[in-house]
C-alpha positions in Angstrom: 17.8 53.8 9.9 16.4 53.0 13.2 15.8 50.1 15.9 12.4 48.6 15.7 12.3 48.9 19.3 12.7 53.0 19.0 10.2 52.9 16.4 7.0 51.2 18.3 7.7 54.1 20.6 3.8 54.2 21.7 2.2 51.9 19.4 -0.2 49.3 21.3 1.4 46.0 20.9 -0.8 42.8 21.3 1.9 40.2 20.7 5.3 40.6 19.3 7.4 37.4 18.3 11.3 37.7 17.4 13.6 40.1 18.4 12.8 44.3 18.6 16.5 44.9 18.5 16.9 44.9 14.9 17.2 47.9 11.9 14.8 49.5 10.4 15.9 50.9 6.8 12.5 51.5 5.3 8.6 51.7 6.3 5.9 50.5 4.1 2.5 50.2 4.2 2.5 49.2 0.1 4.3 45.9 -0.2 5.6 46.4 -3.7 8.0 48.8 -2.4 9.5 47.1 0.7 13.4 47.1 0.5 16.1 44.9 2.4 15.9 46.0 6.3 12.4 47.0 5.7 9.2 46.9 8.2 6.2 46.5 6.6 2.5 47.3 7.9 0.0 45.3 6.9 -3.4 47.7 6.6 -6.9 46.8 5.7 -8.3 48.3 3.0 -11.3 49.3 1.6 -10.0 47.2 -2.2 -7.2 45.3 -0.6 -6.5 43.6 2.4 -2.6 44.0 3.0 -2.1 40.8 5.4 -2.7 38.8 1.8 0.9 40.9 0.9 3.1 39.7 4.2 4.5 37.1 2.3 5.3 39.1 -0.6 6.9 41.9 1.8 9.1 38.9 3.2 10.6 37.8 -0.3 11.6 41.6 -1.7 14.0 41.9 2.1 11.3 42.9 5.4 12.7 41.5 8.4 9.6 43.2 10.3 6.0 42.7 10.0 3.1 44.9 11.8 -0.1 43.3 11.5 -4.1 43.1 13.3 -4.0 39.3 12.3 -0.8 37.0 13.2 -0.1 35.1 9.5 -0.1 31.4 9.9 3.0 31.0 8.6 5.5 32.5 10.9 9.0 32.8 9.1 12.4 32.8 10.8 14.3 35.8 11.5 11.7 37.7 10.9 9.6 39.8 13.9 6.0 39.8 13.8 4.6 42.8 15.8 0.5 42.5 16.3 -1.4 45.6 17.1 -4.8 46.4 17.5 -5.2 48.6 14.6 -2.7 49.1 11.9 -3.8 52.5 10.6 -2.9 53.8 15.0 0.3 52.1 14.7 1.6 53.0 11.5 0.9 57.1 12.2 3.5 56.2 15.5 5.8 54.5 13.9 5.7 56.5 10.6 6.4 59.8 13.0 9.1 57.7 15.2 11.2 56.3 12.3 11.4 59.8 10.4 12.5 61.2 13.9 9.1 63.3 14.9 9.6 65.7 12.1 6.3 67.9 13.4 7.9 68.5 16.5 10.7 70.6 14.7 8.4 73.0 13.2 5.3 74.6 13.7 2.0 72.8 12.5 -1.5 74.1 11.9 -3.9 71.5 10.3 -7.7 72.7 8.8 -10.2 70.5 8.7 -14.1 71.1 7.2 -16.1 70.3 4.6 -15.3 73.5 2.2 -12.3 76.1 2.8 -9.8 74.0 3.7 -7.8 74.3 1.0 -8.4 78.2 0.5 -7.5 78.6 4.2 -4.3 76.6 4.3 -3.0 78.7 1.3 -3.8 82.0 2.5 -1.7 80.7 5.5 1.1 79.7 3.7 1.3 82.5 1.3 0.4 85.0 4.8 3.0 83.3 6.4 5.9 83.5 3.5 4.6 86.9 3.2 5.3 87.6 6.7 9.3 86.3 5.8 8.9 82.9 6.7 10.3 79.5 5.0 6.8 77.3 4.9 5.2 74.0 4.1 2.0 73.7 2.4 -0.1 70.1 2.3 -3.0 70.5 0.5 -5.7 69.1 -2.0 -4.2 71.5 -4.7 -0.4 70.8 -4.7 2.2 70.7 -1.8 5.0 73.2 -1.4 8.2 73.7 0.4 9.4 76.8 0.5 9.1 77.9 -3.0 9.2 74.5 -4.7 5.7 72.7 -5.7 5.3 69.4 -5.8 2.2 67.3 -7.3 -0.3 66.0 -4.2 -2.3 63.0 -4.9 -4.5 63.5 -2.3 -5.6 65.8 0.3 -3.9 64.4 3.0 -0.9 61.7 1.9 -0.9 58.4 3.7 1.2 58.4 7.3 4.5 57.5 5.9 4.8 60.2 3.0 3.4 62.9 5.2 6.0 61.9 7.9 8.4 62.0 5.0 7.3 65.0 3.2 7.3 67.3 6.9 10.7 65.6 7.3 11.6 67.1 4.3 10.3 70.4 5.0 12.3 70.5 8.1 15.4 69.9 6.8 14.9 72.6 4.0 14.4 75.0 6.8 10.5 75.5 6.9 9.4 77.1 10.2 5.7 76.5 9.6 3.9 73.8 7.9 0.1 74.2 6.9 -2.2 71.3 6.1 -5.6 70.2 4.9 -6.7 67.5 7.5 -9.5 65.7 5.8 -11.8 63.9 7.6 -10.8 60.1 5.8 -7.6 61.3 6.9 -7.9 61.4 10.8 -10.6 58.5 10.6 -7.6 56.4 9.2 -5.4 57.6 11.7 -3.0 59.2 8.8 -1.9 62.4 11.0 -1.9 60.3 13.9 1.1 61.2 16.1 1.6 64.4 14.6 2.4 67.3 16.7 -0.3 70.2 16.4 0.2 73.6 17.2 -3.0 74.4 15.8 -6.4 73.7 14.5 -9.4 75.2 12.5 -12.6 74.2 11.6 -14.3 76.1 8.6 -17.4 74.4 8.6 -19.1 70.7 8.5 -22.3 69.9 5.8 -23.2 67.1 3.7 -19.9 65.4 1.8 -18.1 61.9 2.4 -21.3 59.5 3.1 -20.0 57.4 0.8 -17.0 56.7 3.4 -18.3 57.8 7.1 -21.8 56.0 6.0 -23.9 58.6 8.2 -23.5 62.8 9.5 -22.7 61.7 12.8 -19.7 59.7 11.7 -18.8 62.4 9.5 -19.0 64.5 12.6 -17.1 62.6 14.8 -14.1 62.0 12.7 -13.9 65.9 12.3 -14.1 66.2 16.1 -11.5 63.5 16.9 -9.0 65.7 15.4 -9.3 68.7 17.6 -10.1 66.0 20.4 -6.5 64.7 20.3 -5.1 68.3 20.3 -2.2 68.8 22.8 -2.5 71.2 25.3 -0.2 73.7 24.0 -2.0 73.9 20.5 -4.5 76.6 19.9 -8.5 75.5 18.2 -10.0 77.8 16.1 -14.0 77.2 15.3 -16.5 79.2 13.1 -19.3 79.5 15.5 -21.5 80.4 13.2 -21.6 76.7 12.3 -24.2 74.4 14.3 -21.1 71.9 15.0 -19.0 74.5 15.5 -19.1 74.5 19.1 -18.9 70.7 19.3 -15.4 70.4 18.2 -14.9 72.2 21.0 -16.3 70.8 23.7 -13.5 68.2 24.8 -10.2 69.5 23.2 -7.8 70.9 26.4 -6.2 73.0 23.3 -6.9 76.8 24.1 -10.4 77.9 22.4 -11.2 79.9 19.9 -14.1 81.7 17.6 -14.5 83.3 14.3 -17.8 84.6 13.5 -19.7 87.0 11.4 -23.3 87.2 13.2 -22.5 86.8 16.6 -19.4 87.9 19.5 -16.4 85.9 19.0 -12.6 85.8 19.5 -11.7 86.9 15.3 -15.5 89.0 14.6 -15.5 90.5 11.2 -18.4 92.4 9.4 -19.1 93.1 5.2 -19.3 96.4 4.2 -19.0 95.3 0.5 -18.8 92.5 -1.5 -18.1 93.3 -4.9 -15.8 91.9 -8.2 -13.2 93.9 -7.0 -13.2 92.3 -3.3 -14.5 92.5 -0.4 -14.5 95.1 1.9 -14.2 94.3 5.8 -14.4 95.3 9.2 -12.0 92.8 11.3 -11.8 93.0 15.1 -13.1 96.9 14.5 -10.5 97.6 11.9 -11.4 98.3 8.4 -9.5 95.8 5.7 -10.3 96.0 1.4 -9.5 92.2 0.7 -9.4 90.8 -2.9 -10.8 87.9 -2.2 -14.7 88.0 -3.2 -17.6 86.4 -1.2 -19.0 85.3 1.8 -17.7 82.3 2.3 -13.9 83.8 1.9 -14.9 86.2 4.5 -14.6 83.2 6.7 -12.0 82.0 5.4 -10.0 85.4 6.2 -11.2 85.6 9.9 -9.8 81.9 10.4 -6.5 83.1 8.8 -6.4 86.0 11.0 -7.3 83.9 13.9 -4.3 81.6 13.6 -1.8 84.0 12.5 -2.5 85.9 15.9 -2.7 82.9 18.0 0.6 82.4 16.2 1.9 85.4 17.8 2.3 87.6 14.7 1.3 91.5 15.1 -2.5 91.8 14.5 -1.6 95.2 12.1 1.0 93.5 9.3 -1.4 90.5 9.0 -4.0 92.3 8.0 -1.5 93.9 6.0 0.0 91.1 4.1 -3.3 89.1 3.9 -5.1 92.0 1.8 -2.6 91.7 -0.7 -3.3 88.4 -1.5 -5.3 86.3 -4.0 -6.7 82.8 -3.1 -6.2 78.8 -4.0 -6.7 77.9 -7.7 -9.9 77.0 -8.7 -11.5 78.7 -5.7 -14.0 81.4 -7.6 -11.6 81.8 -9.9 -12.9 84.2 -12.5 -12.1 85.9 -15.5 -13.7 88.7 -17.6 -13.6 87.9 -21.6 -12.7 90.5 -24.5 -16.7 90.0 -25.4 -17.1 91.1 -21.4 -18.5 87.8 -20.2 -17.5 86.3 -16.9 -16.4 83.2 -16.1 -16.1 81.2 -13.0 -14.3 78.3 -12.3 -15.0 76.8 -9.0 -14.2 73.7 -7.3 -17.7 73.3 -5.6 -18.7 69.7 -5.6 -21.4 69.6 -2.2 -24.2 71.3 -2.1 -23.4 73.9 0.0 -19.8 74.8 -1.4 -22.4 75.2 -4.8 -25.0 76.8 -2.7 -22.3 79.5 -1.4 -21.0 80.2 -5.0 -24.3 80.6 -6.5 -24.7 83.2 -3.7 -21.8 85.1 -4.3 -22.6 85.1 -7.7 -26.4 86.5 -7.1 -24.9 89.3 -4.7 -22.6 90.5 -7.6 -25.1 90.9 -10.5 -26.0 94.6 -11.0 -29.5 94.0 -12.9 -30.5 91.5 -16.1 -27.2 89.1 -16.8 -28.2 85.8 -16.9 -25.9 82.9 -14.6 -25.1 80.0 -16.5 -24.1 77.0 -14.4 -22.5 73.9 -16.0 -22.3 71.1 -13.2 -21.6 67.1 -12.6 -21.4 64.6 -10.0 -18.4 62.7 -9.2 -18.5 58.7 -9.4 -17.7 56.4 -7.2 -18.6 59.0 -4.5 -22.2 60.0 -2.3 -24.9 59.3 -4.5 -27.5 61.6 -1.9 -25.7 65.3 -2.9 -26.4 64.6 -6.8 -30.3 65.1 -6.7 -29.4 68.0 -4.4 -26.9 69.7 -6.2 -28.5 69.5 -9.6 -32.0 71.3 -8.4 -29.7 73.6 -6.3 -28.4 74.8 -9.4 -31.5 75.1 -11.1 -32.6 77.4 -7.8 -30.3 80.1 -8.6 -29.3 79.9 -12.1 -31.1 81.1 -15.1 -29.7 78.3 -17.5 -28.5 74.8 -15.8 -25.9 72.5 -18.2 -25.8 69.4 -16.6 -22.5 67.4 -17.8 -19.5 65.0 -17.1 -17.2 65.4 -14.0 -14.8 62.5 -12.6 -17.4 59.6 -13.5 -14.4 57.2 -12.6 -15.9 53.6 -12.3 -19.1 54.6 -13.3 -21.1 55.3 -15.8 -21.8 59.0 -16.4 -25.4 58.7 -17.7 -26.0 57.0 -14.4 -25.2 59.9 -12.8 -26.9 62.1 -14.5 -30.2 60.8 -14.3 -29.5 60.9 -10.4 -29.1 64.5 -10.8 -31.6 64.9 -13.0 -34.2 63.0 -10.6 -33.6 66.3 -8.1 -35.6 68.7 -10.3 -38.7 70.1 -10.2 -40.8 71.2 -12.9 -39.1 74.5 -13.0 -35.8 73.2 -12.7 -36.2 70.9 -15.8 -37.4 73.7 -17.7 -34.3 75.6 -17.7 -31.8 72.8 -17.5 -30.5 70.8 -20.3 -27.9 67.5 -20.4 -24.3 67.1 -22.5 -22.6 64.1 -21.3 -19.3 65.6 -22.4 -17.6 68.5 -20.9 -16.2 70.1 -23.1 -19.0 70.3 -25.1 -20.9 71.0 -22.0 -19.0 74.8 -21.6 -18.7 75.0 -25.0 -22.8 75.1 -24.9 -22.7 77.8 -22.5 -20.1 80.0 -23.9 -22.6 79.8 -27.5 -25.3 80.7 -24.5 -23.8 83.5 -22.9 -24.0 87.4 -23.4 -21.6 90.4 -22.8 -22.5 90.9 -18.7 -23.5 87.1 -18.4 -21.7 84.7 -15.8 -20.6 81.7 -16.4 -20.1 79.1 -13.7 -18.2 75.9 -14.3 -18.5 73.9 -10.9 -17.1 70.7 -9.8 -13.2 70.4 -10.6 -11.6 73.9 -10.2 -7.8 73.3 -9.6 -8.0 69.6 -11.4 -5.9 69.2 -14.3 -7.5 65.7 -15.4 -11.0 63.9 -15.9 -11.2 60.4 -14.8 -12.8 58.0 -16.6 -12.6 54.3 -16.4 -9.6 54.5 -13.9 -7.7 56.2 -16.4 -7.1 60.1 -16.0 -7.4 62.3 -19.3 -5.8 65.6 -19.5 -9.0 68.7 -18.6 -8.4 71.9 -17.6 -12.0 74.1 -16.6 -10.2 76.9 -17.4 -8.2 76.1 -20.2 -11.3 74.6 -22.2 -13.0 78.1 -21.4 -10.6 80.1 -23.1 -10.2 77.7 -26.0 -14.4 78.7 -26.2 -13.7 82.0 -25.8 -11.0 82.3 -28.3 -13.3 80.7 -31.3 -16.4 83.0 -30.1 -14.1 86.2 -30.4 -12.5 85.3 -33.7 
């Protein structure tokens, strides 16, 4: 419980009528859960505007309202606080009211298009490794200490993350890891947080569906290392052509990770195989299990922040070659029949571009790559042309299918996809609308030393379809194939 006054600690007030010096026992932004005592924020959505819920908030016990646009009806003994922009204030007064939880702990955010998730795991897993209590926020599942919790999201609204790091805190967590997605800092949800760090993986084409064009895209990415304090450390992947940018006005303390060129964290393949990859780091030689390029990267950011973080360079590069990476991040498995399977969460070009190259660099000769890929609805409609000749490019046998087709419908999508090929791509690709049919058809494809990709939904444990989300599981539907092929 707070005073309202405590709580717009920084927020940007436009008008405020009634009296500040009242509790506070709950924050909402969702109206259906306002209590007695509570303040509700009134956000505008992309579906719903929440200013059409301030009279609702009123009648289930707020005695506080935050709002862009004054209601026309203003009740009694109840303040009315009008801001600017909700999303801003709500990140202040979501950090204020749960007592500025960040500022308790250590906190490293990762932002990018693809890694994030992979690198905020190998940090928490580094960093528990290293014998300390940590935090994880992340597309994949949220963790404190050793207990998991579902996430809904890859980075919650402003009020559960406050809550959730609160949490943390009080369970003793030292360090707290998170995916920053770039919706995420556009609506202002880690606004008010206290960083001690930040790392960018990379920035290509994902999100136009939200930020409309690159540049936005670009800029939302940037504001987040922009708003860094000064005692917070920036890690970049120069090897990236925005790499630099999201460095060129943070007063953090800059950094650089890079495989091609000098840089702070420079690391070098000496083999990239099934088994791992093999690595020179800062001139010291490291055998990783992680397999790929692309996870190269990701180990020279974990590195990176795990020294900035004051840890001895020799025991992190210990620790981190012991370890395996996120679920549903090239997550493969070798069959009794000796076919591979890999199930990835790749769902923009690139992240499917770097796969498929993984994949090419470990064949030894003649296995054929089978690639079963979708589109998800409801999301950019410009990546689906892209990804489905992309596959085509470097697979021997494309099966396009099914992913989350959520509000729309899934032969829509398709045909997108399908309008990406060229002659050669629609030679070797084929269509199954359903999923599980989809790597069922691959399986019956596949020969002992073929690869099997399955790309799109990695960790997911669900399709979506029609707002309603169905139990699927990559994996498990693999080895249910596998299983009737074998017997």
């Amino acid at each position: 419980m707070s005073l309202l006054q405590d709580i717009l600690y920084k927020v940007h007030l436009e008008q405020v009528i009634g009296s500040t010096n009242i509790e506070v026992t709950n924050v909402q932004l969702d109206s259906r859960k306002v209590e007695s005592g509570g303040l509700f924020v009134a956000i505008k959505g992309a579906i719903s505007d929440g200013h059409d819920f301030i009279g609702k908030a009123i009648s289930l016990g707020a005695t506080s309202i935050v709002c862009e646009d004054m209601p026309a009806e203003i009740k009694e003994n109840v303040t009315y606080v009008q801001v600017k922009n909700s999303h801003e204030a709500l990140g202040y007064i979501a950090n204020n009211f749960y007592d500025n939880p960040s500022q308790k702990i250590k906190l490293v955010g990762v932002t990018g298009t693809n890694g994030k998730t992979t690198i905020a795991t190998l940090l928490y897993k580094l960093f528990t490794g290293l014998n300390y209590k940590c935090g994880l926020v992340s597309t994949v599942q949220n963790i404190i200490g050793t207990k998991a919790l579902a996430a809904e999201r890859t980075t919650p609204d402003a009020v559960s993350l406050c809550a959730l790091i609160k949490q943390m805190v009080d369970e003793g967590c030292q360090y707290v890891f998170m995916e920053s997605s770039s919706i995420a800092i556009d609506q202002d949800r880690i606004t008010g947080l206290d960083f001690d760090g930040a790392l960018f993986s990379n920035l290509t084409l994902d999100h136009l569906d939200y930020h409309k064009t690159f540049d936005n895209y670009l800029k939302a990415k940037k504001k987040f290392f922009d708003e860094l304090p000064a005692h917070a450390f920036a890690i970049t992947n120069i090897d990236d052509k925005n790499g630099g940018v999201m460095l060129q006005n943070t007063v953090a303390k800059k950094y650089t990770y890079s495989l091609k060129t000098l840089a702070d964290f420079k690391g070098r393949i000496l083999e990239n195989s099934l088994t791992g990859l093999e690595m020179l780091i800062n001139e010291t030689e490291v055998h990783f299990r992680l397999i790929g390029e692309f996870n190269a990267y990701n180990l020279l950011a974990v590195y990176g922040a795990a020294v900035c973080l004051g840890e001895p360079k020799d025991e992190v590069l210990r620790v981190l070659s012991m370890l395996s990476g996120a679920e549903g991040r090239f997550d493969y498995h070798v069959s009794s029949s000796k076919i591979i399977s890999i199930v990835d969460y790749a769902h923009t070009p690139d992240a499917l571009e770097n796969v498929l190259s993984t994949i090419k660099k470990l064949r030894k000769g003649s296995e054929k790559v089978i690639t079963v890929v979708g589109c998800g609805g409801d999301r950019d409609h410009s990546k689906r042309p892209i990804m489905a000749q992309d596959a085509a490019n470097q697979s021997d046998q494309v099966i396009l299918t099914s992913d989350n087709p959520r509000s729309e419908n899934p032969y829509t999508i398709l045909k997108e996809m399908e309008a990406g090929l060229n002659s050669a791509g629609k030679r070797k690709t084929i269509t199954i609308e359903d999923r599980k049919e989809a790597i069922k058809a691959a399986v019956k494809f596949a020969n002992p030393g073929d690869i099997i990709l399955v790309a799109g939904k990695g960790h997911e444990k669900y399709q979506e379809i029609n707002g309603v989300k169905h139990h699927f599981d990559d994996k498990e539907v693999l080895k249910e194939m596998f299983e009737l092929l074998e017997k």
